[in-house]
N, C-alpha and C positions, 0 to 999 in steps of 0.2 A: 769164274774159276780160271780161265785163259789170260788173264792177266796175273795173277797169283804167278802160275806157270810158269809164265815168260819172265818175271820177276825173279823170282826163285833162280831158274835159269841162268838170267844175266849175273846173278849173286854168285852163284859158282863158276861162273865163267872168271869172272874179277878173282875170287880165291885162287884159281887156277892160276893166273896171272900173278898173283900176290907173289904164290911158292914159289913158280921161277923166277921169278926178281930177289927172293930173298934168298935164293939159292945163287945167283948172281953177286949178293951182297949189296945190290942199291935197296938202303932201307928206305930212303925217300917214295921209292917207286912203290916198295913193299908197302910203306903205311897207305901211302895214296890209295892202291889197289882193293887195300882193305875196308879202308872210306866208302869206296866204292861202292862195296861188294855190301858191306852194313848197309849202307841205305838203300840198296834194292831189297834185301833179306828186311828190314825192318818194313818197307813198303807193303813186301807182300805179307808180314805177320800185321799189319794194321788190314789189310784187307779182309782179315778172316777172324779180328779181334774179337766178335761179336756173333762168331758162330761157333757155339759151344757144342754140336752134335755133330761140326767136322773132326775127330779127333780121329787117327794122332796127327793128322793133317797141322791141325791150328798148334799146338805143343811144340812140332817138330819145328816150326816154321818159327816162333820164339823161342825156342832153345837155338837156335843157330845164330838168329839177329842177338838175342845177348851174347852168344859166345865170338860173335863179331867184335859186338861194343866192348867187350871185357879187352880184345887184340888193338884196340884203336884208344884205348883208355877212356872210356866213356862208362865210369864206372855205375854212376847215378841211374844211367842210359839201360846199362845191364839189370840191375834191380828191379828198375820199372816193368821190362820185357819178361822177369821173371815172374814176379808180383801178378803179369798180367795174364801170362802162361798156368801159373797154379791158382787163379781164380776160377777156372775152367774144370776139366773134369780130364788130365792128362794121363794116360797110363800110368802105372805105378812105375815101372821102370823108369819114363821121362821126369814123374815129378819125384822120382829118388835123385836122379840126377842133376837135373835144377837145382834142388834145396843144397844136397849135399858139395858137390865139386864145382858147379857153378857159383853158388853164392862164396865158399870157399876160394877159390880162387880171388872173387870181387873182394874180399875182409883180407886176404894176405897182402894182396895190391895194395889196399889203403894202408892198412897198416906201416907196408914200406915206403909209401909215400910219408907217411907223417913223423917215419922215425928219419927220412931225411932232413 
């Protein structure tokens, strides 16, 4: 669970760094930061994929890695996270929010994507 942690951890550490860079206006830095910050946040929800009595541990920890990938345009990437978040046994609150403004979010995206 010390790696999760630390994981988690470095994730927001990177977000941290994301906002002040996008507060800066370097969006290069910003996307990068956020690459980052996903693939530690997806690390540690792969680490706990398969523990369904850690909850809201495990939920929380996939609702954050997609709400990364949805920032980083990984939209495919966010589904999956989600998909793999409400296989589990999430609060109602979290898996209101996954289905609803999460996946939401990921359908408006594509959508603007396709109507370019």
């Amino acid at each position: 669970m010390q790696e999760v942690e630390t994981l988690h951890r470095e994730a927001m550490e990177f977000v941290d760094q994301a906002f002040l860079a996008r507060q800066r206006g370097d969006a290069v830095a910003t996307l990068e930061l956020t690459k980052a910050a996903f693939s530690q946040e997806r690390a540690a929800a792969d680490l706990v994929a398969n523990l369904f009595d850690l909850e809201p541990t495990r939920s929380v920890l996939h609702r954050s890695a997609a709400m990364l990938a949805v920032e980083c345009s990984q939209l495919r990437e966010a589904e999956r996270l989600i998909g793999r978040a409400l296989a589990g046994n999430p609060p109602d609150d979290i898996a209101d929010e996954l289905r609803d403004l999460l996946l939401e979010e990921i359908y408006s995206r594509r959508q603007a994507l396709i109507i370019r």
